[in-house]
LOMI-936232 format. One record per residue (C-alpha): residue in three letters; x, y, z. Coordinates in steps of 0.02 Angstrom, whole numbers, padded with zeros to 5 digits, always signed. Layout:
alaXYZ
...
END
This chain:
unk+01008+02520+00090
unk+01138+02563-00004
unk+01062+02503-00184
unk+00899+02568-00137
unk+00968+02737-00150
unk+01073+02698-00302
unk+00884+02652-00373
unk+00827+02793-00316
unk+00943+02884-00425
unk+00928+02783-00570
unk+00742+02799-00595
unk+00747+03000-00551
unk+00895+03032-00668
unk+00824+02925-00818
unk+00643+03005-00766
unk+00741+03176-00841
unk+00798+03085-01006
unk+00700+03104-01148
unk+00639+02946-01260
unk+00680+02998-01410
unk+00846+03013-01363
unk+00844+02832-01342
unk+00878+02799-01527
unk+00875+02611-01534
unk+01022+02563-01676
unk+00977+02404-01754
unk+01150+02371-01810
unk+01248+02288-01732
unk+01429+02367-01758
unk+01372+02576-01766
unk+01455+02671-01898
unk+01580+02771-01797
unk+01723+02853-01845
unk+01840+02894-01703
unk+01948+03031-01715
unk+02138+02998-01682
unk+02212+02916-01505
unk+02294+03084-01496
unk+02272+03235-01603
unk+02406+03344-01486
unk+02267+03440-01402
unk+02160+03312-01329
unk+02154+03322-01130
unk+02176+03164-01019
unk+01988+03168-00998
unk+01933+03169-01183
unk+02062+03019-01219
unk+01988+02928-01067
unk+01803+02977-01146
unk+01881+02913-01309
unk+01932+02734-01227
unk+01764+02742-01123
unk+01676+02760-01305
unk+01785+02637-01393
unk+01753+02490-01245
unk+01580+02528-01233
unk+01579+02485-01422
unk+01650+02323-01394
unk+01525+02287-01222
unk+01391+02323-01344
unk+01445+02187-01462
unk+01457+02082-01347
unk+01322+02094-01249
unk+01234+02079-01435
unk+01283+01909-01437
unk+01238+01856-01261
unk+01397+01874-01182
unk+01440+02006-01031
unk+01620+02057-01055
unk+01711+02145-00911
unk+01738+02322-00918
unk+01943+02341-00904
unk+01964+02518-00918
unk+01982+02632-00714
unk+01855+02726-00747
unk+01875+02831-00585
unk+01992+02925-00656
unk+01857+03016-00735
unk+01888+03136-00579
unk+02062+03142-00564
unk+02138+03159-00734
unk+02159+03322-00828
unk+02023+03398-00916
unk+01996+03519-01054
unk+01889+03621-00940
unk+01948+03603-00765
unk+01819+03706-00698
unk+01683+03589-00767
unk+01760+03454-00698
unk+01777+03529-00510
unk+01595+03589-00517
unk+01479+03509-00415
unk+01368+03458-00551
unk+01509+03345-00632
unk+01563+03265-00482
unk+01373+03209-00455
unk+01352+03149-00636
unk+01541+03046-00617
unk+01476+02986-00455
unk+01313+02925-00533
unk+01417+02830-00680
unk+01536+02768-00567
unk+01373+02669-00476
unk+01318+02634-00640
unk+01463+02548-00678
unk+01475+02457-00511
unk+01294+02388-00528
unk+01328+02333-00719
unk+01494+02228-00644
unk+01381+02151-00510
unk+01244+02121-00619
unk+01221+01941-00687
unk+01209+01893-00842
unk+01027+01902-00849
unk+01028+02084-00831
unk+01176+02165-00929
unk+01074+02241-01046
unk+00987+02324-00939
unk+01138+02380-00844
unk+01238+02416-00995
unk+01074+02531-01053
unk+01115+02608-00879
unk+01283+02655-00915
unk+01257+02744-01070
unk+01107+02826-00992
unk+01237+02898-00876
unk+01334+02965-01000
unk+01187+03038-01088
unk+01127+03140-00938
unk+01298+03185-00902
unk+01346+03256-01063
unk+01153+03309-01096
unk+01196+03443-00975
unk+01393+03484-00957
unk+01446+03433-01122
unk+01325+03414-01276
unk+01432+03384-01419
unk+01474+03190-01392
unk+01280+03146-01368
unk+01251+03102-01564
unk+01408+02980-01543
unk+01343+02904-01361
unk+01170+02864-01451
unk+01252+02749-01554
unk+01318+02644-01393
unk+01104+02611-01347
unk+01055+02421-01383
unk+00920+02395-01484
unk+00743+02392-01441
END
């Protein structure tokens, strides 16, 4: 019952997410440049975003060449750890959108081999919808993490 609902979700939240935002990246490693571990100002939360990106670069390389790494990063902190803008993260809205990664992320562990690409293309739809409406400016850097087509 449980995954049913965790379906559910999936296919109503990605329903909301525009194709074209799907921009398939036919290279393999995405030109990326990350800004600094720390530039002094950065909030628990955007380093753990950073580390989230940086991984999910690696899962995607992997996953590239038929392999599904593990994801080694506790990625539940997403709700506990400081943020920039504390009041985004106590709104109800974030907490929904973590929640919905978080299962994300629990279905891409469980899933085998067979179907890590589509559970990887999960995750980063997550993080899309998530920052699609809370925080916009990282969505040109989360397109990159998309497979391609």
């Amino acid at each position: 019952m449980k995954y049913a609902w965790i379906l559910i979700a999936f296919f109503a939240l990605t329903a909301c997410t525009e194709t074209e935002e799907q921009t398939a990246v036919v290279d393999s490693t995405p030109d990326v440049v990350l800004p600094a571990a720390n530039d002094g100002d950065a909030s628990e939360l955007a380093l753990l975003m950073r580390q989230m990106f940086e991984e999910s670069l690696d899962l995607r390389r992997k996953i590239l060449k038929g392999e599904k790494p593990e994801i080694s990063l506790d990625l539940a902190k997403i709700h506990t750890v400081e943020a920039t803008e504390p009041e985004k993260q106590a709104s109800e809205s974030y907490k929904a959108w973590g929640t919905a990664f978080l299962n994300a992320v629990k279905l891409y562990n469980e899933a085998p081999l067979s179907q890590s690409k589509e559970a990887y293309t999960l995750m980063v739809d997550q993080c899309m919808n998530c920052h699609g409406q809370l925080c916009p400016g990282p969505t040109v850097k989360i397109k990159k993490l998309y497979l391609p087509k």
